[in-house]
C-alpha positions in Angstrom: 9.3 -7.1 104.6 10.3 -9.9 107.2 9.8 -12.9 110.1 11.2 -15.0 113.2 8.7 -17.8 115.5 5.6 -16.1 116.1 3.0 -16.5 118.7 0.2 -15.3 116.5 -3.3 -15.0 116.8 -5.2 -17.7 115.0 -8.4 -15.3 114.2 -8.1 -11.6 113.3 -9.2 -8.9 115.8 -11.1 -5.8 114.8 -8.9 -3.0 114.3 -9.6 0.3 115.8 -8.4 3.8 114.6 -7.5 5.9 117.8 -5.1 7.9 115.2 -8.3 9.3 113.6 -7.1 8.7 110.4 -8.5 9.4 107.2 -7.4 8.2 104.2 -6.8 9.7 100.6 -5.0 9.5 97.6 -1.5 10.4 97.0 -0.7 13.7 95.1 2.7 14.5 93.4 3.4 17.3 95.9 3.1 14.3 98.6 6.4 12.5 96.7 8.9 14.1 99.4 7.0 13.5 102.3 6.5 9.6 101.5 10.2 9.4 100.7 11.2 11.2 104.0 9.3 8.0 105.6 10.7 5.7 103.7 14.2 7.0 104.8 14.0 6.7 108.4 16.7 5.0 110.7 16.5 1.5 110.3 13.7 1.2 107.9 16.1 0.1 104.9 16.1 -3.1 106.9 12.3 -3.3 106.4 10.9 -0.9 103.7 11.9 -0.9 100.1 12.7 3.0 98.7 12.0 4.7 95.4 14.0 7.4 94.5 11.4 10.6 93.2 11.6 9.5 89.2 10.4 5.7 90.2 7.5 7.7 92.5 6.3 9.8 90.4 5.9 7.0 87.8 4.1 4.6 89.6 1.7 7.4 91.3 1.1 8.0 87.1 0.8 5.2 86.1 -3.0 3.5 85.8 -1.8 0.4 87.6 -0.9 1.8 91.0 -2.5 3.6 93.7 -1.1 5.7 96.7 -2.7 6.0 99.2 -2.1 8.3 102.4 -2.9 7.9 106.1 -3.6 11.9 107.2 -4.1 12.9 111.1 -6.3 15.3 112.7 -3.3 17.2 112.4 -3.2 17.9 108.5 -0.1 15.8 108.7 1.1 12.4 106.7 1.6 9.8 108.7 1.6 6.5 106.7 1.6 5.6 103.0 0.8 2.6 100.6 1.3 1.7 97.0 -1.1 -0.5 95.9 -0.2 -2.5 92.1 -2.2 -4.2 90.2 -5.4 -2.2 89.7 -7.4 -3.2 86.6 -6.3 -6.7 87.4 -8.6 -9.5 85.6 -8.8 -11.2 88.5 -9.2 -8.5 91.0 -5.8 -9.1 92.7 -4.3 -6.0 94.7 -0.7 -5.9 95.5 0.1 -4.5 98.5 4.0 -2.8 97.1 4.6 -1.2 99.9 3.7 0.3 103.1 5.5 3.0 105.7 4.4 4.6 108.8 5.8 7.8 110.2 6.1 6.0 113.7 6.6 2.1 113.4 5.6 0.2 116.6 1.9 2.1 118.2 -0.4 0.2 116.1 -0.3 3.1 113.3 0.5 0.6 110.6 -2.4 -1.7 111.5 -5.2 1.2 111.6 -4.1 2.6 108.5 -3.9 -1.0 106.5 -7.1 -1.2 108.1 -8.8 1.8 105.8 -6.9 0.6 102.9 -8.4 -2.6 103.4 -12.3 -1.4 103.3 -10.9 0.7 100.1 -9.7 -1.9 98.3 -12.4 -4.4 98.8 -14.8 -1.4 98.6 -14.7 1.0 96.3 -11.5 -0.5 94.2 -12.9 -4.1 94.0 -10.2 -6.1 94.7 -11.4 -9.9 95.8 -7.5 -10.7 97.0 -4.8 -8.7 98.5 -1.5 -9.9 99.0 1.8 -8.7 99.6 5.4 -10.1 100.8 7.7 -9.0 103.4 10.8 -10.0 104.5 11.3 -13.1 106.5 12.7 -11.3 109.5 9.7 -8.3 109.7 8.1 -10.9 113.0 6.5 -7.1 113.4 5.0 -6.7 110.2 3.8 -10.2 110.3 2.0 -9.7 113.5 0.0 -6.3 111.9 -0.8 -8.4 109.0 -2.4 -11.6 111.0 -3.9 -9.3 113.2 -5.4 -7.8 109.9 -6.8 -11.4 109.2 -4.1 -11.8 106.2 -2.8 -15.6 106.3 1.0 -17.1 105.7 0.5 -18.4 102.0 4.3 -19.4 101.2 8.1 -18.5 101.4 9.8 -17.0 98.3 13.2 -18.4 98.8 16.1 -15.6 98.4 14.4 -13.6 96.6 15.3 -10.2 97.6 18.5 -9.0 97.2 19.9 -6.5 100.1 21.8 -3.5 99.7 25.2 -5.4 101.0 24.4 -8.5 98.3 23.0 -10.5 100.8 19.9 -12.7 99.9 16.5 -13.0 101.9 13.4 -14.7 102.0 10.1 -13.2 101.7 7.0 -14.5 103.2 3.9 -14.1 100.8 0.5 -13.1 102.7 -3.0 -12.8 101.6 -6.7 -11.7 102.4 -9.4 -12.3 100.6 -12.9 -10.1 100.6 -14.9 -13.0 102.3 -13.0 -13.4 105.0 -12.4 -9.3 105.4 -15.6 -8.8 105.6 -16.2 -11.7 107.9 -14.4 -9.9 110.4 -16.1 -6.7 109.7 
C-alpha cells in the first residue's frame, strides 16, 4: 500500500519470469510461511498482517484465494490473497500481496501469473486493489503490470501509531491484460 511523484510508464511492458516461478494455491501448512513474509523489517509500513486465526479463515472461506509464488527451489517466495471470488460482476480484489525479497522485480513476475489466473481460469473481468499512498514502489510494479490510477481513498487506513493514510485505488481490466499479452 502507498505513493510519491512518479515518472511512470504510460503503456505496460511484458513481464518476464527470470524467478521461474510457478504458481499454486495456498495450503493451511503454508499459513506460517506467508506470515514469516508478511513480518519482515519494514514491511508493516507497506503490507497489511493477519495473525494465523484471520489466515486460516480467509484461505477457508469460498470468497478468497491464496495463491503462492514457488521457486525452482521448492521454496515460497511471494503470496496473494485474492477476495471477491463468485463476484456477480467478476470483480477480483487484489487483498494483499508479499514477496520474500521486495525490490528485484519478484513482485511484478509473480502478479504477473496471478494475473493470467485470474482472468484465465478464475474469470475475473476487473482486478483492483489499493495501496498506500506512499508505496511509489508498488505503484511502479502495478503500472508496469498495465493496472491504471483509478482514485484516492482519502485517510482511510488507519496505522499502527493512529496515524491516517491515503490509499490509491488501481485497476486492470481483461481487455486491456490481454492486450498486452
Amino acid at each position: 500500500m502507498g505513493e510519491a511523484a512518479l515518472d511512470l510508464p504510460a503503456t505496460a511492458l511484458p513481464v518476464m519470469n527470470p524467478f521461474r516461478l510457478t504458481l499454486r494455491p495456498a495450503l493451511l501448512a503454508d499459513i506460517g510461511t506467508m506470515m514469516a513474509i508478511e513480518r519482515s523489517p519494514d514491511y508493516e509500513l507497506y503490507v497489511a498482517r493477519s495473525e494465523e486465526e484471520e489466515h486460516r479463515a480467509m484461505l477457508s472461506s469460498p470468497s478468497h484465494a491464496y495463491w503462492l509464488g514457488v521457486g525452482e527451489s521448492g521454496a515460497v517466495e511471494a503470496f496473494a490473497i485474492l477476495r471477491g471470488l463468485g463476484d456477480p460482476h467478476a470483480n477480483l480484489y487484489l487483498k494483499r500481496v508479499a514477496v520474500a525479497r521486495p525490490g528485484q522485480g519478484l513482485g511484478t513476475a509473480f502478479l504477473s501469473l496471478v494475473l493470467d489466473e485470474a482472468f484465465g481460469p478464475m474469470g475475473a473481468e476487473r482486478f483492483h486493489l489499493d495501496c498506500f499512498a506512499d508505496n511509489a514502489r508498488a505503484q511502479r510494479a502495478y503500472m508496469k503490470l498495465g493496472f491504471t490510477r483509478d482514485g484516492v481513498l482519502r485517510q482511510a487506513y488507519r496505522l499502527a501509531d493512529g496515524r491516517r493514510s491515503d490509499l490509491i485505488m488501481m485497476a486492470i481490466l481483461k481487455t486491456e491484460w490481454e492486450a498486452q499479452r
